[in-house]
GULUMVEX-957495 format. One line per field, with one value per atom (N, C-alpha, C, O): x, y, z; atom name. Coordinates in Angstrom, 3 decimals. Atoms other than C-alpha are relative to their C-alpha. Layout:
% GULUMVEX-957495
X = [X	...] .
Y = [Y	...] .
Z = [Z	...] .
atome = [CA	...] .
This chain:
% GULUMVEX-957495
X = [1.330	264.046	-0.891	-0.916	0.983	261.360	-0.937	-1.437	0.751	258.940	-1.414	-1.466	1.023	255.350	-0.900	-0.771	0.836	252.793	-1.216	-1.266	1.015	249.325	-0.665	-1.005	0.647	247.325	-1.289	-2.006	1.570	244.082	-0.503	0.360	0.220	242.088	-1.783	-2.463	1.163	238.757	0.301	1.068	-0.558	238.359	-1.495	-1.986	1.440	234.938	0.145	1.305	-0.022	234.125	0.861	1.843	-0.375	234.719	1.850	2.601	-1.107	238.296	0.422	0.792	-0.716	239.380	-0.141	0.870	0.003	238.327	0.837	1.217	-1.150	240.599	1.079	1.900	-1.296	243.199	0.710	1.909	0.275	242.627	0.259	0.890	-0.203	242.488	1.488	2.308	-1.179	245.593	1.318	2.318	-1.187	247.508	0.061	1.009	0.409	246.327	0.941	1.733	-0.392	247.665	1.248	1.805	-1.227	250.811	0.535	0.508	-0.435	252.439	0.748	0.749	-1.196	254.867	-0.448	0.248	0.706	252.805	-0.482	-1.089	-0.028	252.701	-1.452	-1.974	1.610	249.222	0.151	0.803	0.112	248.537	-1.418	-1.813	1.552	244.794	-0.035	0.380	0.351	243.711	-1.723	-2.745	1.385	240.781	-0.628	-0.329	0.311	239.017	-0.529	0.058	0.591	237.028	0.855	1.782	-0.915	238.242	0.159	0.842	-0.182	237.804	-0.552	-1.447	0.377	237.582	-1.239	-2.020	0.678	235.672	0.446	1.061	-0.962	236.951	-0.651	-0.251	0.467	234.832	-0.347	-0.271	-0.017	233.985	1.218	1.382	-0.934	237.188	0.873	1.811	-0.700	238.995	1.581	2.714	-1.294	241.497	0.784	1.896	-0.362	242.191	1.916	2.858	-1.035	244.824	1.046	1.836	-1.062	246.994	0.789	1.923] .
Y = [-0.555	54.874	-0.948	-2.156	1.141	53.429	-0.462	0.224	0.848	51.116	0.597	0.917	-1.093	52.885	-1.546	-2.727	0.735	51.201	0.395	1.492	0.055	50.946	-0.234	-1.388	0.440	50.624	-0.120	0.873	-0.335	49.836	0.017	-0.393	0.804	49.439	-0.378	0.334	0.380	47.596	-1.367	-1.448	0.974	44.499	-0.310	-1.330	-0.029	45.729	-0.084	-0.012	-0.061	45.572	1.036	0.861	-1.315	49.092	0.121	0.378	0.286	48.819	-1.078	-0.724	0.825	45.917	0.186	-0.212	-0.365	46.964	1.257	1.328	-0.839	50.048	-0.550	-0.305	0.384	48.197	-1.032	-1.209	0.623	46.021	0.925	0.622	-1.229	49.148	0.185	-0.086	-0.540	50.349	-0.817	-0.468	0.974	47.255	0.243	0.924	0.303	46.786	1.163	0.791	-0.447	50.226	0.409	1.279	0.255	49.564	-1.021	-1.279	1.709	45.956	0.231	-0.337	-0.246	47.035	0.743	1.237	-0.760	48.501	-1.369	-2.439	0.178	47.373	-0.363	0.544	-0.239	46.375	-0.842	-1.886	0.159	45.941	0.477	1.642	-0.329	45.546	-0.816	-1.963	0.410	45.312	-0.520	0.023	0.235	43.778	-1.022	-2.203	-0.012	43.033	-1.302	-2.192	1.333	39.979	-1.322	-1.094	0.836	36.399	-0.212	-1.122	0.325	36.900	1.506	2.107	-1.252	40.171	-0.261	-1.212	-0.278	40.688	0.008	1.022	-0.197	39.882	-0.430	-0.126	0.298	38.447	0.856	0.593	-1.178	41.879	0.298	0.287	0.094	42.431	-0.403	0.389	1.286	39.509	0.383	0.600	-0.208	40.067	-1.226	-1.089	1.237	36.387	-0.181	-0.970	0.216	37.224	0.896	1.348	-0.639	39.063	-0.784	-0.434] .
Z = [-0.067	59.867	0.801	0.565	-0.093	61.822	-0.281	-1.172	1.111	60.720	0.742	1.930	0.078	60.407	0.689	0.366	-0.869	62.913	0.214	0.771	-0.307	63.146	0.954	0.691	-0.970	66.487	0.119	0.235	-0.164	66.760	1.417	2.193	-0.957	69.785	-0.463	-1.201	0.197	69.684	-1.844	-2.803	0.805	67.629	-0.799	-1.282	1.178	65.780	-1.669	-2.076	0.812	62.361	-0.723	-1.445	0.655	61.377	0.679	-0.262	-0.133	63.294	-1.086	-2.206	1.175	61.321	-1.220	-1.798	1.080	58.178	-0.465	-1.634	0.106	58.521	-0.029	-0.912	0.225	59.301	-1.174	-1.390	1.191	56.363	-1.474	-2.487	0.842	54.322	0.329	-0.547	0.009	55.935	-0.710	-1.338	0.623	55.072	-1.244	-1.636	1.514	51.508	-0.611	-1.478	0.393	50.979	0.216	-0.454	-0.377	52.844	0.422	1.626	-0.956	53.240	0.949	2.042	-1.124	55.053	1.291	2.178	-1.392	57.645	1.412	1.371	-1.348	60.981	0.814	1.461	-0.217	61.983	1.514	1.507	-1.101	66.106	0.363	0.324	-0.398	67.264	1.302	1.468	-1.683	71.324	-0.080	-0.500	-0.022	71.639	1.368	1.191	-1.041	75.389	-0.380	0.236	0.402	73.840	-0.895	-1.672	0.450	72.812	-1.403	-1.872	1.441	69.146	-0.493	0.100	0.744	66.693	-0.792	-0.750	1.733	63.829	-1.118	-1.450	1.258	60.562	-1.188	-2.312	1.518	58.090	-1.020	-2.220	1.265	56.477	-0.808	-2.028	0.948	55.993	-0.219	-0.305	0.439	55.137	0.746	0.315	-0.875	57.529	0.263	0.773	0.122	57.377	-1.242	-1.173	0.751	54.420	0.406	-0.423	-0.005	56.121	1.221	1.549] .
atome = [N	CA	C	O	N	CA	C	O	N	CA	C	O	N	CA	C	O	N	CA	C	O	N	CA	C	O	N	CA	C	O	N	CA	C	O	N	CA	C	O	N	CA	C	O	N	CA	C	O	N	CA	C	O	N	CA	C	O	N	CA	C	O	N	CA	C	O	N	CA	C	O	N	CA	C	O	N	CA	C	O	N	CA	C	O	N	CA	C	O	N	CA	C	O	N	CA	C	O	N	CA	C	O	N	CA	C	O	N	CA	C	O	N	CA	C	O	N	CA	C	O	N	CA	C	O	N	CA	C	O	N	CA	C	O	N	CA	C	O	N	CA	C	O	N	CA	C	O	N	CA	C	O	N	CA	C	O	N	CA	C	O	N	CA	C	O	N	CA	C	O	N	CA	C	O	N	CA	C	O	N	CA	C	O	N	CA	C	O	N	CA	C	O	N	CA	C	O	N	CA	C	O	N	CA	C	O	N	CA	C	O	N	CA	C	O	N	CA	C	O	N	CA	C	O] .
């Protein structure tokens, strides 16, 4: 089977906090974010622990 993948693009708040969400409710998920600038956004949502 293949393994379930997440893409984001954009490396805003509201992006990372989905993908934050998405993890949380799947570890095993696949999380890939594009982002044009040298640093995202993450302190909302603690995207640091993943």
């Amino acid at each position: 089977m293949a393994k379930e993948r997440l893409v984001g693009i954009g490396g805003d708040a509201a992006g990372m906090r989905t993908a934050a969400q998405a993890k949380r409710l799947n570890p095993k998920l696949e999380v890939v974010a594009f982002e044009k600038d040298p640093h995202t956004f993450y302190s909302v949502s603690k995207w640091r622990r993943f």
